[in-house]
MIDOSE-1310 file (N, C-alpha, C; in nm, 2 decimals, decimal comma, always signed):
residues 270
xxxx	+6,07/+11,59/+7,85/+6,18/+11,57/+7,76/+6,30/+11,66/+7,78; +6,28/+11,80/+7,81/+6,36/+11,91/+7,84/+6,46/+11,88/+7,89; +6,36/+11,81/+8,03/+6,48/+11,75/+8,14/+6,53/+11,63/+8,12; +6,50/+11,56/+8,09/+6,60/+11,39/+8,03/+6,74/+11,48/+7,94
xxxx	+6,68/+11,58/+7,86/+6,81/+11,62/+7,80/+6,93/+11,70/+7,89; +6,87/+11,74/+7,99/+6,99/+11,83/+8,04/+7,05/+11,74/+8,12; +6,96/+11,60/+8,20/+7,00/+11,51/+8,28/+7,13/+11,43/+8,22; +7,08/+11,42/+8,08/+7,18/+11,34/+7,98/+7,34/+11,33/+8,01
xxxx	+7,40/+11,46/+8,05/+7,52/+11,45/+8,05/+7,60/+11,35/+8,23; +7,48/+11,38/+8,27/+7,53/+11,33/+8,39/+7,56/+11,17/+8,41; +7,47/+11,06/+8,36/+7,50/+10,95/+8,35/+7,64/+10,95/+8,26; +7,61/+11,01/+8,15/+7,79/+11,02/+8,07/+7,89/+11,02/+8,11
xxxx	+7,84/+11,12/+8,22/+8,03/+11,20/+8,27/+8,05/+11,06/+8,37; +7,94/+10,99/+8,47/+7,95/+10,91/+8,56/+7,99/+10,78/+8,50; +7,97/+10,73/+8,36/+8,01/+10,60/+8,26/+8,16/+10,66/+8,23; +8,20/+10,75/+8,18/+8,33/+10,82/+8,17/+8,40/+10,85/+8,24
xxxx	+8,36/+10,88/+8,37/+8,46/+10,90/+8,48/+8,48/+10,76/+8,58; +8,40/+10,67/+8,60/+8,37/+10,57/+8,70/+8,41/+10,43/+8,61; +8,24/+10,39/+8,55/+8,27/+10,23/+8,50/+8,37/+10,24/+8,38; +8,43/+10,27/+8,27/+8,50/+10,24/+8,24/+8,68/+10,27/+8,26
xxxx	+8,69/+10,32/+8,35/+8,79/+10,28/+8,47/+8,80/+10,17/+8,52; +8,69/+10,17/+8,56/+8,69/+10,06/+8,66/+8,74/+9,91/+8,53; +8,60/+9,90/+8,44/+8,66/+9,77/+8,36/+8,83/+9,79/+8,30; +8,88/+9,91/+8,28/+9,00/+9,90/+8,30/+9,12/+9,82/+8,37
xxxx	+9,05/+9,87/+8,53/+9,17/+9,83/+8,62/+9,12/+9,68/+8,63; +8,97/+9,61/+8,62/+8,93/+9,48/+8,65/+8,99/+9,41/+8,52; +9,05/+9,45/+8,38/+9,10/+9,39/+8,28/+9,29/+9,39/+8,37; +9,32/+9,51/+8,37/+9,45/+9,47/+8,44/+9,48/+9,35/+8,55
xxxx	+9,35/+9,35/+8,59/+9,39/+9,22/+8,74/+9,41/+9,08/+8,69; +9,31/+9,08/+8,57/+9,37/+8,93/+8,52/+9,43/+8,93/+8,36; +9,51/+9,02/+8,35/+9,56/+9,01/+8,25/+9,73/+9,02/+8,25; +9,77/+9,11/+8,38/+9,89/+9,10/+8,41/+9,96/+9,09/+8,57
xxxx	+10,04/+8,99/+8,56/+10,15/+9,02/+8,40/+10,11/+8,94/+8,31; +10,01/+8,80/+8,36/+9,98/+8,72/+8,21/+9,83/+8,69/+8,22; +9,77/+8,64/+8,18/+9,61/+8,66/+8,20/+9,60/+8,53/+8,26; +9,50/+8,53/+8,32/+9,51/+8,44/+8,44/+9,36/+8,50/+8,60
xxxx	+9,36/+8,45/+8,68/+9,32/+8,46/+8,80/+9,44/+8,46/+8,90; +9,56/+8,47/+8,91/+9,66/+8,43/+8,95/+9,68/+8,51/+9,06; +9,65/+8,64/+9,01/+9,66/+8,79/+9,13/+9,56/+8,82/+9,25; +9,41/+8,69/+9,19/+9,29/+8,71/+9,29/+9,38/+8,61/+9,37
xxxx	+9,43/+8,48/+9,35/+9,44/+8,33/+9,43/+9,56/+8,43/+9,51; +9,66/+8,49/+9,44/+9,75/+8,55/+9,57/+9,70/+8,61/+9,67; +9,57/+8,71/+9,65/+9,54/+8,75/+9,74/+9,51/+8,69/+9,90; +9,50/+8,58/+9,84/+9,41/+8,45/+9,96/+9,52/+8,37/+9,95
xxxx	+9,65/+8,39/+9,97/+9,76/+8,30/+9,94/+9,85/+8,40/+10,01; +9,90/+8,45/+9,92/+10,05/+8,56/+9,98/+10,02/+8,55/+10,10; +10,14/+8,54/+10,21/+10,13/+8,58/+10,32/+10,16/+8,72/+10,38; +10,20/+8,82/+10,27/+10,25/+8,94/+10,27/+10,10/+9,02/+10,24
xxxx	+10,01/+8,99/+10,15/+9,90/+9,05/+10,16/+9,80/+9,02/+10,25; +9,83/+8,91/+10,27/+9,72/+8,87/+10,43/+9,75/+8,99/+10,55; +9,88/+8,97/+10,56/+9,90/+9,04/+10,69/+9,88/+9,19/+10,66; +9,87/+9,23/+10,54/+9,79/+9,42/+10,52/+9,65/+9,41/+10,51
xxxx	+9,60/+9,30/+10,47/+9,40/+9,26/+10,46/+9,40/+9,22/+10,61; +9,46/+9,17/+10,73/+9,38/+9,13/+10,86/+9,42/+9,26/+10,92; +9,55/+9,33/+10,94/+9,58/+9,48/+10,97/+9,49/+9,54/+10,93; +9,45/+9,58/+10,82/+9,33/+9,72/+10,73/+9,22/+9,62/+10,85
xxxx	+9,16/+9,55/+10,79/+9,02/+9,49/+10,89/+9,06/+9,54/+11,06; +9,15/+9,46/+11,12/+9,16/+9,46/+11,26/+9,16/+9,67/+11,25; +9,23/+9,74/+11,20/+9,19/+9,87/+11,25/+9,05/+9,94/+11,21; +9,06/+9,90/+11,06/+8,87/+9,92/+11,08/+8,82/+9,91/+11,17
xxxx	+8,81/+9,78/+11,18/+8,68/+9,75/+11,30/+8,70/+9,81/+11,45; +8,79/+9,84/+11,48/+8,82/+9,93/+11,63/+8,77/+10,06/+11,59; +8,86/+10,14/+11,47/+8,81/+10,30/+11,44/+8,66/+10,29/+11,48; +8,58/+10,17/+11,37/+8,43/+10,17/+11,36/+8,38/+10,20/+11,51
xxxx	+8,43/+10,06/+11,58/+8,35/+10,09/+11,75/+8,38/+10,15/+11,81; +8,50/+10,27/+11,82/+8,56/+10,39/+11,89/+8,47/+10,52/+11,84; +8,45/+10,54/+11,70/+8,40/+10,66/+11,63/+8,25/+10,67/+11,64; +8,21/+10,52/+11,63/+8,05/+10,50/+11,62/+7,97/+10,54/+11,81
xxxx	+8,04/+10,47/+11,89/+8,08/+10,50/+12,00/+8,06/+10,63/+12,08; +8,18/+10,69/+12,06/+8,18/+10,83/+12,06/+8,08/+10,94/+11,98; +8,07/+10,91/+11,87/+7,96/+10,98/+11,78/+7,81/+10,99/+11,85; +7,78/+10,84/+11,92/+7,66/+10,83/+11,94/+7,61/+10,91/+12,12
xxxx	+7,76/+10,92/+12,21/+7,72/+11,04/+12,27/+7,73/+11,13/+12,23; +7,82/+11,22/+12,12/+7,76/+11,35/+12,09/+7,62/+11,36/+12,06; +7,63/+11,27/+11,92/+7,46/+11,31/+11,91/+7,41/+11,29/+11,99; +7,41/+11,23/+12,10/+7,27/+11,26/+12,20/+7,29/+11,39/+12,29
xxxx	+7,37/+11,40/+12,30/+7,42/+11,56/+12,35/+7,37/+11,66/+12,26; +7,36/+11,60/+12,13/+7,34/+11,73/+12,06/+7,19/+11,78/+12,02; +7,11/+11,60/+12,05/+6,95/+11,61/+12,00/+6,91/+11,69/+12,14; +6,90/+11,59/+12,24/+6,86/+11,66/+12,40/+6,92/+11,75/+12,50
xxxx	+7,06/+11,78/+12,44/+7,09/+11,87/+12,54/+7,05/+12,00/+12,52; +7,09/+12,09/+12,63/+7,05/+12,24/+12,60/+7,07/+12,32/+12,52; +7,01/+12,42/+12,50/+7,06/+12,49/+12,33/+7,19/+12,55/+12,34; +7,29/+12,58/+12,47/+7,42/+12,61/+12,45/+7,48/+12,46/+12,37
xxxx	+7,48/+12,40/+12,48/+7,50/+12,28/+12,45/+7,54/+12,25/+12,32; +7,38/+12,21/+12,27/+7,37/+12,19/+12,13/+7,45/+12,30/+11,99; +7,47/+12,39/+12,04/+7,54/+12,51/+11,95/+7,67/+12,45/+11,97; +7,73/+12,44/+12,07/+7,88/+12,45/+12,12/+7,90/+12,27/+12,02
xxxx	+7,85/+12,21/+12,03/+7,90/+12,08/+11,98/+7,82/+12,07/+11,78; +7,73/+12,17/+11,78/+7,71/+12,18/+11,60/+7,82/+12,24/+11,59; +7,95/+12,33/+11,65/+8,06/+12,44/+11,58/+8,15/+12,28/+11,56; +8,17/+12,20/+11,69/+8,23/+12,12/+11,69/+8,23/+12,03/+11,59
xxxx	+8,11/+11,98/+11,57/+8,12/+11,90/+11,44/+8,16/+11,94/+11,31; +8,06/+12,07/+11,31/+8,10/+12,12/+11,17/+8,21/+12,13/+11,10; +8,30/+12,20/+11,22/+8,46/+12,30/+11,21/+8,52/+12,18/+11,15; +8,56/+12,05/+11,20/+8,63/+11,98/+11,15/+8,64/+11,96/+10,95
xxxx	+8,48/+12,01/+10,94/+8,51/+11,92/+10,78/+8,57/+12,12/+10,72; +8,58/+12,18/+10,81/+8,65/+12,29/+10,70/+8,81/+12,27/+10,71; +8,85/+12,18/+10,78/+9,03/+12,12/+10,76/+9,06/+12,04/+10,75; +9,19/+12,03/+10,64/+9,20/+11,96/+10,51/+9,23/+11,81/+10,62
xxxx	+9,26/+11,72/+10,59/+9,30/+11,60/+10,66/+9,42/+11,62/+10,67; +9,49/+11,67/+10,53/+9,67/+11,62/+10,54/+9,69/+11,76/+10,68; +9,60/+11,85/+10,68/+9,63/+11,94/+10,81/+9,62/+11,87/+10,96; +9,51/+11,79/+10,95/+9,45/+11,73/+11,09/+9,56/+11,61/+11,12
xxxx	+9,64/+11,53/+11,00/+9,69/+11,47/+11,02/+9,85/+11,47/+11,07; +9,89/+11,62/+11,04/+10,01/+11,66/+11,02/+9,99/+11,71/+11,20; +9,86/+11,78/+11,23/+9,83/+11,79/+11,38/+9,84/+11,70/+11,50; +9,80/+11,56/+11,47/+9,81/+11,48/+11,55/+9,96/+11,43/+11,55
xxxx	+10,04/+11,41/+11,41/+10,19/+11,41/+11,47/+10,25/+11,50/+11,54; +10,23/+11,67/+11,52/+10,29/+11,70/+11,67/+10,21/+11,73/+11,77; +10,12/+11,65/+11,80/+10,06/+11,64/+11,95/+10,13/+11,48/+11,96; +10,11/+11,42/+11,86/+10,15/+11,26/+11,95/+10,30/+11,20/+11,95
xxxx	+10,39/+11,27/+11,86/+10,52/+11,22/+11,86/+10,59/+11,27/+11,98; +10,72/+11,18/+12,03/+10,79/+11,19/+12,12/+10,83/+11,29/+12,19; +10,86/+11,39/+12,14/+10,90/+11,51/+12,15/+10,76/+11,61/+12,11; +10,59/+11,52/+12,12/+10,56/+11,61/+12,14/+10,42/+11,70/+12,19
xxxx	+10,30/+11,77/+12,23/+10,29/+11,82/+12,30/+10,24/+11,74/+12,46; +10,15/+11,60/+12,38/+10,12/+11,53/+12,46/+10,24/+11,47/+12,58; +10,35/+11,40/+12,51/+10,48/+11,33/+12,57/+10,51/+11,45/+12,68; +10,57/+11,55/+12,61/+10,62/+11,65/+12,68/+10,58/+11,75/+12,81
xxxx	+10,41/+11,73/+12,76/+10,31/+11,81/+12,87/+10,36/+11,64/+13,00; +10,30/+11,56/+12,97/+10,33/+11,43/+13,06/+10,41/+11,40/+13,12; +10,53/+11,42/+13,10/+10,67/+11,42/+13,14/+10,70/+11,56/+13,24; +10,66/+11,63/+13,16/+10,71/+11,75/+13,29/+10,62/+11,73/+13,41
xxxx	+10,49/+11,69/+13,44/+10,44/+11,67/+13,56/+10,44/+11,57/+13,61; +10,53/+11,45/+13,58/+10,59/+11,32/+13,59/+10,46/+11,26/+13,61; +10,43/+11,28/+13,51/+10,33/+11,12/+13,51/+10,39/+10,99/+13,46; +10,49/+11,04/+13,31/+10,54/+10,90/+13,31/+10,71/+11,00/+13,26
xxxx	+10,79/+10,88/+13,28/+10,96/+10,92/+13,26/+10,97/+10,87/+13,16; +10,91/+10,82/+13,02/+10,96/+10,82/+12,90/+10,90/+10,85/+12,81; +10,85/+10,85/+12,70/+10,79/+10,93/+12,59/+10,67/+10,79/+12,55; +10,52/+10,80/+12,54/+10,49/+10,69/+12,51/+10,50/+10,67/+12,36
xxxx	+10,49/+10,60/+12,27/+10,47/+10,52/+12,15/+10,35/+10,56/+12,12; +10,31/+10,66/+12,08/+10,16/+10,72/+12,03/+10,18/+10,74/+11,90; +10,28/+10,74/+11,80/+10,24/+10,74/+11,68/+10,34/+10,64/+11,59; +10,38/+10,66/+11,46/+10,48/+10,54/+11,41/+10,39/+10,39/+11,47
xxxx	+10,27/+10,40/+11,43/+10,23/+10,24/+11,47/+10,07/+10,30/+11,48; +10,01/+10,16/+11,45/+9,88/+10,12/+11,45/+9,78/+10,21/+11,59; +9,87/+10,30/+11,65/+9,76/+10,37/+11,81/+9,76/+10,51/+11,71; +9,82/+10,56/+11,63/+9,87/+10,68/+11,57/+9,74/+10,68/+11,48
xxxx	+9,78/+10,55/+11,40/+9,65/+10,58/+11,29/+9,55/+10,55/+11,33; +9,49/+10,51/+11,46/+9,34/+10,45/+11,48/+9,28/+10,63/+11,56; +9,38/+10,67/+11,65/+9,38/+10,77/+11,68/+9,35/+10,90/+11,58; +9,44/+10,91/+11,47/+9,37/+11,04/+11,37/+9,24/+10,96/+11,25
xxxx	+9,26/+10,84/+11,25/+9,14/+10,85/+11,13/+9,01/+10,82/+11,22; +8,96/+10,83/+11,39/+8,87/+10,84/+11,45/+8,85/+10,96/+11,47; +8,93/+11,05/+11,48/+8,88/+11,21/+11,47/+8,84/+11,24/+11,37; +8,92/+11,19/+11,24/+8,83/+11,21/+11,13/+8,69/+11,18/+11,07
xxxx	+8,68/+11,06/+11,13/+8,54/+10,98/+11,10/+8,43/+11,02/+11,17; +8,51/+11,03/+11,34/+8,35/+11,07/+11,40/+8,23/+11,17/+11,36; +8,28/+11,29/+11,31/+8,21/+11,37/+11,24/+8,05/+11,29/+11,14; +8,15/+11,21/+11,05/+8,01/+11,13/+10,98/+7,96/+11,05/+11,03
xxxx	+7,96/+11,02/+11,15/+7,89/+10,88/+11,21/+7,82/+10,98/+11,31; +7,87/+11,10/+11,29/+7,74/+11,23/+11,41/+7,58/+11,25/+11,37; +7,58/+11,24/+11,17/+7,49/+11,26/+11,12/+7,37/+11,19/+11,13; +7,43/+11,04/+11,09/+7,29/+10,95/+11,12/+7,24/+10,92/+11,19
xxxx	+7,33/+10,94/+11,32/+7,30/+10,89/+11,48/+7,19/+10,98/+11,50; +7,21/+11,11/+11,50/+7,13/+11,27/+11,55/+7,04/+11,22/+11,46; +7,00/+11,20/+11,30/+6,88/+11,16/+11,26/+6,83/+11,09/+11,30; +6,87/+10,95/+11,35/+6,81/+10,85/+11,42/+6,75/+10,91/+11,54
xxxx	+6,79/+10,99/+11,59/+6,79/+10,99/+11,75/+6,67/+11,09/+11,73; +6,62/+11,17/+11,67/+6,57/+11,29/+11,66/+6,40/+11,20/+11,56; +6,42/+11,09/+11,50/+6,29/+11,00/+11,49/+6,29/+10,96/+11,62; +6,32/+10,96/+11,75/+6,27/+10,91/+11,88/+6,14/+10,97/+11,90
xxxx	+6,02/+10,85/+11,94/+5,92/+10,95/+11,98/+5,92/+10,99/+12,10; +5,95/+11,12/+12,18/+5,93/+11,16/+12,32/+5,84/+11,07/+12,42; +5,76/+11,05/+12,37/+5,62/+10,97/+12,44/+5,68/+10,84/+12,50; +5,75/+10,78/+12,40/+5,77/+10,66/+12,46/+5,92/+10,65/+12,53
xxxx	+6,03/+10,72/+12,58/+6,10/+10,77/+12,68/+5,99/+10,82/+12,82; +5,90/+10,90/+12,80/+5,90/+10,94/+12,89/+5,75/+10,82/+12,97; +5,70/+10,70/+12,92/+5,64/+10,64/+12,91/+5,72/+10,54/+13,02; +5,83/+10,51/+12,97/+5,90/+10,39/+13,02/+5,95/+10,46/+13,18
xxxx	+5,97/+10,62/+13,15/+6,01/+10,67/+13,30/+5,87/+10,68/+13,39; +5,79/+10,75/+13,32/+5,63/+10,67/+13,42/+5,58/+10,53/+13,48; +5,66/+10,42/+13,43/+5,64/+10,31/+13,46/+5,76/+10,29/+13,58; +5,89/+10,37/+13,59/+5,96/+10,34/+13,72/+6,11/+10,31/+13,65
xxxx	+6,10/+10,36/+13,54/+6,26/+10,29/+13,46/+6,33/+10,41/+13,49; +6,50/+10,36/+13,51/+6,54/+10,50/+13,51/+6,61/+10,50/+13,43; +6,72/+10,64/+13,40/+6,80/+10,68/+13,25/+6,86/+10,58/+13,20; +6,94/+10,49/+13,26/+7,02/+10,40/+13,20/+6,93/+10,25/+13,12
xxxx	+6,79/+10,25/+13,23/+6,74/+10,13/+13,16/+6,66/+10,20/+13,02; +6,61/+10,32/+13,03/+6,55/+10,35/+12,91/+6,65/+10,40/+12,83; +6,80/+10,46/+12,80/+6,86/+10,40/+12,73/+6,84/+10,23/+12,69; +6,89/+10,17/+12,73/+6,94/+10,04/+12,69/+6,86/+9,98/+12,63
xxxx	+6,67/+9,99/+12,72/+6,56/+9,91/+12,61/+6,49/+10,01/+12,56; +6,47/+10,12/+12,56/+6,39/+10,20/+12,48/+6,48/+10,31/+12,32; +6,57/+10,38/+12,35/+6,65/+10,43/+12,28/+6,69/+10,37/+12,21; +6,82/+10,30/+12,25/+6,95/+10,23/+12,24/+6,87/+10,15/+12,07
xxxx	+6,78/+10,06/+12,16/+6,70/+9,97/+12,03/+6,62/+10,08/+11,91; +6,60/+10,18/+11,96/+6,48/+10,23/+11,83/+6,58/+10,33/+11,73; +6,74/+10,29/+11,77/+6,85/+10,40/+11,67/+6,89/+10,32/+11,64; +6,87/+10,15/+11,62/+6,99/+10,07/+11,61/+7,03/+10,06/+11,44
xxxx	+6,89/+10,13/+11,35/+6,93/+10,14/+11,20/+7,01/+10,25/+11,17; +7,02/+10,33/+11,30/+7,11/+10,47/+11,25/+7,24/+10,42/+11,31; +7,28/+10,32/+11,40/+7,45/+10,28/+11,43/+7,46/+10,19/+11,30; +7,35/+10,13/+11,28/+7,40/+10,01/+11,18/+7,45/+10,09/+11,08
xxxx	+7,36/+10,18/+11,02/+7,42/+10,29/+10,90/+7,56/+10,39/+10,92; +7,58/+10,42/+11,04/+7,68/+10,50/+11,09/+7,78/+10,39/+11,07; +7,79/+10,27/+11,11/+7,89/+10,22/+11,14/+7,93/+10,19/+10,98; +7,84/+10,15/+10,90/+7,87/+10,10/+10,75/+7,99/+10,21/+10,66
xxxx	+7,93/+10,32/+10,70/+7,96/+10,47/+10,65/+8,10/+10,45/+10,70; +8,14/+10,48/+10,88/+8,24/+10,50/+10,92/+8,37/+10,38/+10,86; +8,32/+10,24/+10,87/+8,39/+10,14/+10,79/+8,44/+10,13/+10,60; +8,35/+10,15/+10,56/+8,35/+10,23/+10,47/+8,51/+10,34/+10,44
xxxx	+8,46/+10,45/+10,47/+8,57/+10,54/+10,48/+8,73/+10,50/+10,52; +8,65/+10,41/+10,65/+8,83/+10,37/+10,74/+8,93/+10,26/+10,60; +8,80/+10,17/+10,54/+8,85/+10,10/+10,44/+8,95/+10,11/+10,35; +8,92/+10,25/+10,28/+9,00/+10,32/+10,19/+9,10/+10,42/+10,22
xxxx	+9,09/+10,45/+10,36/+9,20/+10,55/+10,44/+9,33/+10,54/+10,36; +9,43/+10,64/+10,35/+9,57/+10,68/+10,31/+9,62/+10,78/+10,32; +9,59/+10,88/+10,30/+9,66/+11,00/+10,41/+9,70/+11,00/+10,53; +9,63/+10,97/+10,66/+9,62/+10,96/+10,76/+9,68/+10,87/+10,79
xxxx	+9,67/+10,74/+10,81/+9,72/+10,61/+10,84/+9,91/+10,60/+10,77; +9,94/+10,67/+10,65/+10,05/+10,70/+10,60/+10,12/+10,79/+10,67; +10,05/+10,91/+10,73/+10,14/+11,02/+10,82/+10,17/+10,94/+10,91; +10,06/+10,88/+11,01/+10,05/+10,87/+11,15/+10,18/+10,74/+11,19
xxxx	+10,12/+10,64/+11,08/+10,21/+10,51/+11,10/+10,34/+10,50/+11,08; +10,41/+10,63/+10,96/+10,55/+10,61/+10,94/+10,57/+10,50/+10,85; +10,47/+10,45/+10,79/+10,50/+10,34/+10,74/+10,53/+10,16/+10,76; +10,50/+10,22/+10,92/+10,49/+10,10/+10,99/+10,38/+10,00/+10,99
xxxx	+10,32/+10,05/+10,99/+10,16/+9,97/+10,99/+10,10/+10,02/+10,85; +10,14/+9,90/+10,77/+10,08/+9,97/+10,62/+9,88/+9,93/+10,57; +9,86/+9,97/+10,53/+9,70/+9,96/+10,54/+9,66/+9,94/+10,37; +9,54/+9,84/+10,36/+9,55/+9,83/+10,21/+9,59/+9,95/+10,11
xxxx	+9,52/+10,08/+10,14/+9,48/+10,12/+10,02/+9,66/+10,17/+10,00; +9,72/+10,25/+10,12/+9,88/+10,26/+10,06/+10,00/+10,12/+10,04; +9,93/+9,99/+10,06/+9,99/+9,90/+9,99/+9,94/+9,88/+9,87; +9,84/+9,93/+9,82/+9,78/+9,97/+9,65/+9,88/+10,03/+9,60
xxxx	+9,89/+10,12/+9,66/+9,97/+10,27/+9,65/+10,14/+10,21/+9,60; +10,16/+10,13/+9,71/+10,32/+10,09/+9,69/+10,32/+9,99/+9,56; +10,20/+9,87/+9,55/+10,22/+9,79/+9,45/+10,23/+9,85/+9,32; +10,19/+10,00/+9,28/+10,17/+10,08/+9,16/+10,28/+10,14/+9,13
xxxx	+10,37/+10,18/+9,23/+10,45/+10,32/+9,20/+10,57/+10,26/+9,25; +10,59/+10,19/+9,32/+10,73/+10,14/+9,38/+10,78/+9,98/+9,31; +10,65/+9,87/+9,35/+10,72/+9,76/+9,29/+10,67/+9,76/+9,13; +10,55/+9,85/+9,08/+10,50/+9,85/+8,96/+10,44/+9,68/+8,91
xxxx	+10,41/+9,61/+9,07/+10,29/+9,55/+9,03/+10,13/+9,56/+9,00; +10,14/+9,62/+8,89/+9,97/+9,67/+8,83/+9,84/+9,54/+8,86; +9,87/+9,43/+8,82/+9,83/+9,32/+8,82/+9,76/+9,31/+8,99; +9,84/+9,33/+9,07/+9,80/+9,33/+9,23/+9,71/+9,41/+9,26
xxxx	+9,78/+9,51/+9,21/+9,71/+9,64/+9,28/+9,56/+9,61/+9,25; +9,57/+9,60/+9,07/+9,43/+9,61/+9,05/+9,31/+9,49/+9,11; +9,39/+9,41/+9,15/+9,28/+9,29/+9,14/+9,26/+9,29/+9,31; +9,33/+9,35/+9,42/+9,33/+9,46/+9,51/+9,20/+9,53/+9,52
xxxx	+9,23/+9,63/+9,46/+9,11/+9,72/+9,43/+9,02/+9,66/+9,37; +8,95/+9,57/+9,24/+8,84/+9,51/+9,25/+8,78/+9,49/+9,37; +8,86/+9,37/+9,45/+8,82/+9,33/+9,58/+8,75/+9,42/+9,64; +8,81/+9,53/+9,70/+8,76/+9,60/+9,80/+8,66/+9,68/+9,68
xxxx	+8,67/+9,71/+9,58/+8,54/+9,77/+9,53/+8,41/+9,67/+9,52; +8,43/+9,54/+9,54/+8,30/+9,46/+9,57/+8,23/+9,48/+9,72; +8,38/+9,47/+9,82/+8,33/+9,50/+9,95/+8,24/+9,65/+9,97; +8,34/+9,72/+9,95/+8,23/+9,87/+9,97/+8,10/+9,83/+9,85
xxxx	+8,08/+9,81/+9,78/+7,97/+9,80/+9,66/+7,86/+9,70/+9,79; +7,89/+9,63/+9,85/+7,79/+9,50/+9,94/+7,75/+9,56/+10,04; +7,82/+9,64/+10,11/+7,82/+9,74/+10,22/+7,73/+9,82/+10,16; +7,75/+9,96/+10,05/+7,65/+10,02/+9,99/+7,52/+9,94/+10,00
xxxx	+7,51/+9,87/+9,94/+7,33/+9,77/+9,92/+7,30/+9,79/+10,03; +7,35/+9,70/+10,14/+7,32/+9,68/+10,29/+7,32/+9,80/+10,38; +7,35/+9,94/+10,36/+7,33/+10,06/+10,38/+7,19/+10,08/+10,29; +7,16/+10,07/+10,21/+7,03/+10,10/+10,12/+6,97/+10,00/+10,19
xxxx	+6,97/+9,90/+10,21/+6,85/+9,83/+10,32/+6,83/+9,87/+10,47; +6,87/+9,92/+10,54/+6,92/+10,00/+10,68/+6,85/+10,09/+10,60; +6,91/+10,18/+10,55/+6,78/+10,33/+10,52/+6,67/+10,33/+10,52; +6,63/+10,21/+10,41/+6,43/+10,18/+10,39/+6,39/+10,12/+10,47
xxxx	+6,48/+10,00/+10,56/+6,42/+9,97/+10,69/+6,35/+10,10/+10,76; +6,46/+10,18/+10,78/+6,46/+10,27/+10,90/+6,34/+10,33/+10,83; +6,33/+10,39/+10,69/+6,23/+10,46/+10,64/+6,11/+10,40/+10,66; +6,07/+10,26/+10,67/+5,96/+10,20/+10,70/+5,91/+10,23/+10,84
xx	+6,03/+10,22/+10,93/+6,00/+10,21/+11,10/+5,95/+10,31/+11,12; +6,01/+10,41/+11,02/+5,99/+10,58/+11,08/+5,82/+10,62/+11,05
């Protein structure tokens, strides 16, 4: 009983801080400007919000298979390689979550703008004679929110990878397989609940992205959550915004579940 009482406050502050918010902003979506479903049917109508819902999707899903990708050679670098190895790439993962984003993101504009280290290093040893197009657009933001993501898509993978049983790697090499096929049928298949989970997570995150995708893009490539952003504060369509954000709070909410089924799978397998 002790503990139900001290636990008490926490479902509170989470009803207080979360769901009635939320039925807040889900009462704005169909109530204004007049009550109605009118703001969901735009969604699936406007042609102005289509083209920031297939934009947000189309760079998700690249971040996802660049981050997830990349992630899943570190972690294997990081389960089987050698203990330098493995130290030099735990600093590497780590380091990143001690800087802020608006830092990492403010980094990649002067490495990737015109004038800058990238452009500039490239040009002086004439690789190319004009400045490429690395940021102000859709390469800018896929580029810093996959630095930022890979980090979490490092976690599951290395758990996944680290339930591998040794025996059966080195089983398939006793039979005559070499690295690449025991990758592809032995590994590859027995982590595939920790990419599925990695990639949910990394998608996830890229979903809601706004810092980053706002530095990088210039505003060019606008991405749902800072077209939320503009429908609130600039055109003071509340109505949009909110019925906006419902949406995507069902999508991450379906993702969530199907990440809880991937876990107890994997918890079963394991």
């Amino acid at each position: 009983m002790r503990y139900a009482i001290l636990l008490a406050p926490l479902p509170l502050f989470l009803v207080a801080s979360y769901v009635l918010p939320f039925f807040v902003v889900a009462k704005w979506s169909v109530t204004d400007p007049e009550p109605g479903l009118g703001q969901y049917i735009r969604i699936f109508t406007d042609p102005t919000v289509q083209v920031v819902l297939i934009r947000t999707l189309r760079i998700c899903v690249i971040v996802t298979l660049v981050s997830v990708t990349l992630a899943y050679a570190i972690a294997y670098n990081w389960v089987f390689g050698p203990p330098k190895r493995q130290r030099l790439i735990e600093y590497c993962v780590l380091i990143p979550f001690w800087i802020s984003v608006l830092i990492r993101a403010f980094g990649w504009l002067i490495l990737l703008r015109n004038n800058g280290i990238i452009n500039e290093s490239l040009m002086s040893v004439g690789v190319i004679k004009e400045p490429l197009a690395l940021v102000r657009n859709e390469l800018g933001s896929i580029i810093g929110m996959t630095h930022f993501l890979i980090p979490f898509a490092v976690f599951p993978l290395a758990s996944a990878l680290r339930q591998v049983d040794p025996r059966v790697p080195q089983a398939a090499s006793g039979l005559g397989a070499g690295r690449m096929r025991i990758f592809w049928t032995v590994t590859l298949p027995m982590t595939m609940p920790g990419v599925l989970g990695a990639s949910i997570i990394v998608f996830v995150f890229a979903l809601g992205f706004f810092i980053t995708p706002a530095i990088l893009s210039g505003g060019r490539s606008v991405m749902v959550a800072e077209f939320i952003y503009l429908q609130l504060f600039q055109t003071v369509n509340w109505g949009l915004a909110a019925a906006i954000s419902v949406v995507l709070l069902v999508i991450v909410a379906a993702l969530g579940a199907l990440l809880h089924k991937v876990a107890r799978l994997d918890k079963l397998v394991g």
